[in-house]
TORKOL-955570 format. One record per residue (C-alpha): residue in one letter; x, y, z. Coordinates in Angstrom, 3 decimals, m for minus. Layout:
N
<"A" <X Y Z>>;
...
//
This chain:
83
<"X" <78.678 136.293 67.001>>;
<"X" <79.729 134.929 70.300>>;
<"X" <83.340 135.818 71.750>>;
<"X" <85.201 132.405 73.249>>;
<"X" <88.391 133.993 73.202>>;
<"X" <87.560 135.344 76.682>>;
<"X" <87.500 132.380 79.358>>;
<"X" <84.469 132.359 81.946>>;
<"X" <85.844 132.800 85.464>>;
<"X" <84.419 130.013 88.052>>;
<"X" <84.308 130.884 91.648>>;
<"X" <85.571 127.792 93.413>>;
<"X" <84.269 126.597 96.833>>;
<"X" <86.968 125.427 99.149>>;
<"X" <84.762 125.199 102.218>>;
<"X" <84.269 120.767 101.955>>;
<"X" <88.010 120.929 101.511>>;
<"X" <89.481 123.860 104.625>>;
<"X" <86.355 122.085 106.573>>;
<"X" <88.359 118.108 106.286>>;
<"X" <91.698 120.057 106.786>>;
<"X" <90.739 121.536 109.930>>;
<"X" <88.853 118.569 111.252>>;
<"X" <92.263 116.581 110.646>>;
<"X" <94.217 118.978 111.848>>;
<"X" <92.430 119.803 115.335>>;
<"X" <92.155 115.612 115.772>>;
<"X" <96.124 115.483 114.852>>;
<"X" <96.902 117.844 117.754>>;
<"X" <94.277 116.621 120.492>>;
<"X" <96.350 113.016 119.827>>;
<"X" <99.632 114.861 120.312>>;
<"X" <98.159 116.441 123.381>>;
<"X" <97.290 113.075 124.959>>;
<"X" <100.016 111.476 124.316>>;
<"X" <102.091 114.279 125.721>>;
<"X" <100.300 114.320 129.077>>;
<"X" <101.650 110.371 129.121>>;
<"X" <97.933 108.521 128.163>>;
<"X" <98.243 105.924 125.419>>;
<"X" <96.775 105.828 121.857>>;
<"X" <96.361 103.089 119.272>>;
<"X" <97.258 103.645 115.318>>;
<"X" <93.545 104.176 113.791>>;
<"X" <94.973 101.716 111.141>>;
<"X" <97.271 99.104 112.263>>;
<"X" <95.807 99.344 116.399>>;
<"X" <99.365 99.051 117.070>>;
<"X" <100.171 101.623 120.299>>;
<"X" <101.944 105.223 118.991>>;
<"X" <104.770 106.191 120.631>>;
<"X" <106.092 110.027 120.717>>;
<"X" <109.453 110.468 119.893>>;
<"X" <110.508 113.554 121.417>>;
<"X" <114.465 115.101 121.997>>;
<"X" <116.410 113.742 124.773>>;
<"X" <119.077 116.385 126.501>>;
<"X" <122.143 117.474 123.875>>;
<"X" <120.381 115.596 121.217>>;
<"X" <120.490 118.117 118.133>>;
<"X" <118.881 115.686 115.273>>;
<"X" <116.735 112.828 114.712>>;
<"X" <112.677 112.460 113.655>>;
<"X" <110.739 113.455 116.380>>;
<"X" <107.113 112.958 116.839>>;
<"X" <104.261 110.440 116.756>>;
<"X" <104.358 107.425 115.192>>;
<"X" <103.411 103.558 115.086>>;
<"X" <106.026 100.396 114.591>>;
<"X" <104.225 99.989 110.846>>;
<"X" <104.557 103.520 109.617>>;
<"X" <100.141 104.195 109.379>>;
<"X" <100.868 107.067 111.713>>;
<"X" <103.314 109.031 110.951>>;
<"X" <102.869 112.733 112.009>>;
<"X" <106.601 114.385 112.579>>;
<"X" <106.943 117.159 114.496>>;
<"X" <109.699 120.377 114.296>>;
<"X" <111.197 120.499 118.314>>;
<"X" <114.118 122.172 119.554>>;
<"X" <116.101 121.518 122.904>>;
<"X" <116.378 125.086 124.917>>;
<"X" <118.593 125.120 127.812>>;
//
């Protein structure tokens, strides 16, 4: 008599899946990077040019980050004015 009351417990392998994340995430902020030090970058979609969006002086609100005139790219970033 066999017991299938208990469920078996599969280990599950999220390596494929923290592997893409990472890979995204580490190309996401080398794009940032470049495109803070003032070098230009095309939407891998649309080829349109991405623009950063950053805070200007006294300027408390508004979507800030990196993005392309189509919406493809659209990575927003958290950014706060100090001074």
């Amino acid at each position: 008599m066999s017991d299938t009351s208990v469920p078996k417990t599969q280990k599950l392998d999220f390596s494929a899946i923290n592997s893409s994340t990472a890979k995204s995430f580490n190309e996401q902020k080398n794009l940032i990077k470049r495109l803070f030090k003032g070098k230009s970058a095309n939407c891998e979609v649309c080829q349109q040019p991405l623009q950063l969006i950053v805070p200007a002086d006294n300027q408390t609100r508004g979507k800030y980050g990196v993005f392309c005139k189509k919406g493809c790219t659209d990575i927003e970033l958290e950014m706060e004015v100090i001074g």
